[in-house]
N, C-alpha and C positions, 0 to 999 in steps of 0.2 A: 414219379422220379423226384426225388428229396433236390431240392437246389441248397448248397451250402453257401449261406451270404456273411461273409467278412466285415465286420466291423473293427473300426478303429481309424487312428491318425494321419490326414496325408502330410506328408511335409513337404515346401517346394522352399527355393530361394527367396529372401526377401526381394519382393517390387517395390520400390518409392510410388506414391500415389503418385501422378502425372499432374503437372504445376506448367502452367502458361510459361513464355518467355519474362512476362510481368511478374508472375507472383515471387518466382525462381530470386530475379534483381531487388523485388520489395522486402522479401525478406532481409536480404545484404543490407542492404539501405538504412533497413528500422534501423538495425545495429551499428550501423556508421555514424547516422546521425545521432545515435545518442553517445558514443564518444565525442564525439563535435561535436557536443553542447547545441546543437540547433545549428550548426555550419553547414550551409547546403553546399556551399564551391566547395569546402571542403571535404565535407563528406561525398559529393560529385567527384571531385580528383582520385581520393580511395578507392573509389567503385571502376570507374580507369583504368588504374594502377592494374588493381585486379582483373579487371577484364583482359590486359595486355597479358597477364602472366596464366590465368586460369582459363582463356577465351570461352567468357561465360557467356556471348554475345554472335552474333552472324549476320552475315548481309542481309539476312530478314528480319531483324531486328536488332536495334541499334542502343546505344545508350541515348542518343540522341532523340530517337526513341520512346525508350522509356523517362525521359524527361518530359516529352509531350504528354504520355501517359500518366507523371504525375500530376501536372496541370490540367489536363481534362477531367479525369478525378475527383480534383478538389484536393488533393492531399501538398499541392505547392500553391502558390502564387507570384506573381512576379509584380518587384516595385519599382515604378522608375526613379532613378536618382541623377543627379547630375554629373553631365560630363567630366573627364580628364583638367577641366580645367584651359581646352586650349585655345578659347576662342569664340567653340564654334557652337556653344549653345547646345551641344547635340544631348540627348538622353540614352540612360542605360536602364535595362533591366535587372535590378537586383531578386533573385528568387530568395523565397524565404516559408517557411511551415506554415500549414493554417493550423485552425483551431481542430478542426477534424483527424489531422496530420499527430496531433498531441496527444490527442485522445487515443490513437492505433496506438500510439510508441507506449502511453502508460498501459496500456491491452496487454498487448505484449511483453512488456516487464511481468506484469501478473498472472499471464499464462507461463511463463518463462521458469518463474520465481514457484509459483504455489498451484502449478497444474492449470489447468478450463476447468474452472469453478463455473458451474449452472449458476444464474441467476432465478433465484421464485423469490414470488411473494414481494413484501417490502420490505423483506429481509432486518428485521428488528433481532434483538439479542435475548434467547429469552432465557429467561431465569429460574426455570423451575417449580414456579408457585402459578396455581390456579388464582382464581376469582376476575372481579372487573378488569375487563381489557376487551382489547380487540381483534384477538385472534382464538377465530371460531375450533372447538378441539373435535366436535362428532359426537361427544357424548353430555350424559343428561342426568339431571339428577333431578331432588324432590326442591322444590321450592321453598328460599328459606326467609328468613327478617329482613327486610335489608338491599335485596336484591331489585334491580330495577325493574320495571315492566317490561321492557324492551327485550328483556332476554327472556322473559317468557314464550316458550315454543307453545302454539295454540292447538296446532297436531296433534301433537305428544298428549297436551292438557284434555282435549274432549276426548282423547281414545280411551284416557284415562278414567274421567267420567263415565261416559259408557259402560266402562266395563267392569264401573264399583257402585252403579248406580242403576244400570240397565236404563232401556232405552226410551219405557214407554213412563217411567219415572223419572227422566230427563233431570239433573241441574251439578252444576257446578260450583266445590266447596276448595278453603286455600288447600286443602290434604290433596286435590286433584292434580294442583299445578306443579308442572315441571318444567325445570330452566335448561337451557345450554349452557352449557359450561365454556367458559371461553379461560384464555392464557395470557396469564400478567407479561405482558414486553417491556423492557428498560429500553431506556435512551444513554448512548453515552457519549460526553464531552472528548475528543483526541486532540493534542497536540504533539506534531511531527516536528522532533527536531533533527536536523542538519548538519554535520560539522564540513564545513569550508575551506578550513585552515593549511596550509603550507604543506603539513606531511601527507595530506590525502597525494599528495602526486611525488613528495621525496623519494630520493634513490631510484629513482627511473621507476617506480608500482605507480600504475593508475588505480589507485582505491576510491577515487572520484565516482567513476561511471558505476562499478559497483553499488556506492553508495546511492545514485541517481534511481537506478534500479530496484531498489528495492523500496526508496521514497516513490517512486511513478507505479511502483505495486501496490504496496499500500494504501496510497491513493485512490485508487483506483476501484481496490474491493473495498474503501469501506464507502465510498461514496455511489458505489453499484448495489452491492448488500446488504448495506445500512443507509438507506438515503435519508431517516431520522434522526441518522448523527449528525454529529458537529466535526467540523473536521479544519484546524486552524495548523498553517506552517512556519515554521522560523527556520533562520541560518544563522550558526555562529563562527565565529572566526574571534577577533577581536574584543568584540561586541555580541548579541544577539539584534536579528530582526525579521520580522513579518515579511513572508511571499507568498503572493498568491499561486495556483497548485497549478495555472496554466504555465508559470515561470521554470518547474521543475526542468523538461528536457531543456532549460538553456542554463544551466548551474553550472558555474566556473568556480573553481578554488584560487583565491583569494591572497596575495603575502601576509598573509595573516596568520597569527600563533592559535591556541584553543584556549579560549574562556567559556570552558562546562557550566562554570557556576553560573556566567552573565544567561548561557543559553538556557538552564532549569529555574532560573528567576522570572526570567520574558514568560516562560512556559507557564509556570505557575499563579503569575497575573491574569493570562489570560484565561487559565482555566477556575481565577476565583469567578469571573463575571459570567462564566454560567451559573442557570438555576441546576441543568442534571447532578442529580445525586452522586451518579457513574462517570468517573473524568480518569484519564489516563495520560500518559505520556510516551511517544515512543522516540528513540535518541539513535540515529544512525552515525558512528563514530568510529575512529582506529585507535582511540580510545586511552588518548594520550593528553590531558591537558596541562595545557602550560604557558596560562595566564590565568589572570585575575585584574580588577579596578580594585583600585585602593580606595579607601574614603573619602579623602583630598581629590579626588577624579586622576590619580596618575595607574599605570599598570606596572603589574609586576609581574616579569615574565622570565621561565627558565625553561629553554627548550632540551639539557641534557639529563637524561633519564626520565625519572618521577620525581617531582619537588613535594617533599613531605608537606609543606604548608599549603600550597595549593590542591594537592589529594586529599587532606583532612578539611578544607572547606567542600569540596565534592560530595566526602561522604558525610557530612553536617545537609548539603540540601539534599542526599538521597532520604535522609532521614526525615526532615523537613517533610520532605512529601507524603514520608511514611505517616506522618501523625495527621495528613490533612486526607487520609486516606487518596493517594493517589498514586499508582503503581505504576514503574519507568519498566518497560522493555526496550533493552539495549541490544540493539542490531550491530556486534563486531564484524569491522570491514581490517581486517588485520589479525595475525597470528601468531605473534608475537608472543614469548610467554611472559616478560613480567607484565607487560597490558592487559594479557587475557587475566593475569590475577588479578588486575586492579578493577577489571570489568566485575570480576567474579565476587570480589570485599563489598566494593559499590552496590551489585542488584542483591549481596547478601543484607547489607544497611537499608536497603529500601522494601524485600522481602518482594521485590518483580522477578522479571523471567528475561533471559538472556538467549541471542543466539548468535552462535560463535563463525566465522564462513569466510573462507579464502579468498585470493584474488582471484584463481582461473577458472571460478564459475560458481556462480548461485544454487546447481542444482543440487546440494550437500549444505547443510548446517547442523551444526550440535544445540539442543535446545535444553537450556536448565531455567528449571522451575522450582526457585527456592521456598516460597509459599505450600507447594506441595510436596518438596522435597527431591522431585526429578529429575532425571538427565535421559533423554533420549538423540538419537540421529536421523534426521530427516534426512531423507534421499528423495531429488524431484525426477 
């Protein structure tokens, strides 16, 4: 008797994978505290807040809780600091992120931002060209002038003999050797620029955290992926200046205007005093500036519209970089249209790559690639 067996699709409802009462509140959390710049009471009050209104929490587990949970962990600590002041000597605990703590939240921006990126290898940049290097490819060829000993395969070379020499006439001539072929990797210089300045948070937009977000991504993969790079941060506002990439989750915006030029000047200093050949720049902005240092040390600043003299210096150091070959990718946190044109002039003077991306969420950006001519949309 024939059995007819059916093939094909079952479909049932989606199930959430099953998340502790811990994991459920951590994930809440990352995301609080990186609007709170690093504000643990504050981000603690939010998480509250919500729990009164969403009762993400129950007599089995508390927020209380999971504050213990962050401290056994390791992902808080607590610091004592001095009393109220009244008297009596007494100490308080102030909590506050560790280093560990920093590290999830940049994780998380760049699973967030650009998918769970595998980590292999030592994740070098490679370039398309065979010869000396250090990344082994599987294959073999004939031994040439030039080539060191070291990558002579002795396998490969006496099978080779053998088998043009035979066995009982035994010897080994240069036509016998055969090399591994290995893969030229580059190293490349980054520097991440920052903007700070007053409008990341005007008109009630937080383009702040945004912005945080995809510097603690960036971060993250190139010093996960690329641990050969170099990887240097600045923030401008005013001024430009150097922070270290543990500083990212605690970046506050500043009463400060945008001096673009100050922050692609700092940029370009620091990326003459590398040796790598491969230097880049990347500029997370809303892509409005409006200041300048004059030469006398005074600023000139005009924060309504576009100031045509402070835009034509902009695009004088996109150019700048253009001839010292160094390519600016400009991360828009703003959508703005005449911005997004001025974004669009700018990485067209520098001949980098742009990507365009709202405030109510990273997982969408428009990417042009003026160098190759592109424009595509990223959906995360």
């Amino acid at each position: 008797m024939a059995i007819n067996k059916r093939k094909g699709f079952r479909f049932s409802n989606y199930e959430a994978p099953e998340q502790t009462p811990f994991e459920k509140l951590f994930d809440i959390f990352k995301e609080l505290i990186t609007h709170t710049s690093g504000d643990v009471d504050e981000a603690l009050d939010w998480l509250r807040e919500l729990d009164k209104e969403y009762e993400l929490t129950d007599e089995n587990y508390t927020i209380d809780d999971f504050i213990e949970d962050l401290k056994a962990k390791g992902f808080l600590r607590e610091e004592p600091k001095e009393g109220d002041g009244d008297g009596t000597g007494g100490q308080k605990a102030d909590l506050s992120i560790t280093a560990k703590m920093e590290r999830i939240i940049r994780q998380a921006a760049l699973n967030q931002i650009f998918g769970k990126i595998k980590r292999s290898g030592s994740g070098n940049h490679k370039t398309g060209l065979s010869g000396r290097g250090d990344e082994h490819m599987g294959e073999f060829r004939e031994y040439r002038f030039g080539d060191s000993l070291e990558r002579i395969s002795m396998t490969e070379s006496l099978k080779n003999a053998q088998i043009n020499h035979g066995i009982g006439n035994f010897h080994l001539s240069e036509e016998d050797l055969v090399v591994e072929d290995t893969q030229f990797k580059a190293q490349m210089s980054t520097v991440l620029m920052i903007d700070i300045s007053h409008s990341m948070i005007l008109y009630g937009e937080d383009r702040i955290t945004p912005a945080k977000k995809v510097a603690m991504a960036l971060a993250e993969l190139i010093t996960t992926r690329y641990p050969k790079d170099t990887l240097e941060i600045l923030v401008f506002g005013n001024d430009a200046w150097p922070i270290p990439i543990k500083d990212l989750p605690y970046l506050k915006v500043g009463p400060y205007h945008t001096n673009t030029v100050a922050g692609l000047q700092l940029a370009m200093d620091m990326l003459r005093r590398k040796r790598n050949t491969n230097k880049q720049i990347f500029m997370i902005t809303d892509g409005k500036p409006s200041c300048i240092r004059l030469a006398d040390g005074t600023y000139y600043k005009n924060s309504v519209g576009l100031d045509d003299y402070i835009v034509e210096k902009c695009y004088n150091m996109a150019r700048q970089a253009r001839k010292l070959h160094i390519p600016i990718t400009t991360f828009m946190i703003a959508k703005d249209p005449y911005l997004t044109q001025f974004v669009r002039h700018f990485t067209e003077a520098n001949k980098g790559k742009a990507f365009f991306t709202g405030l109510k969420g990273l997982g969408e950006m428009i990417f042009e690639d003026y160098e190759q001519n592109r424009r595509k949309r990223l959906k995360g």
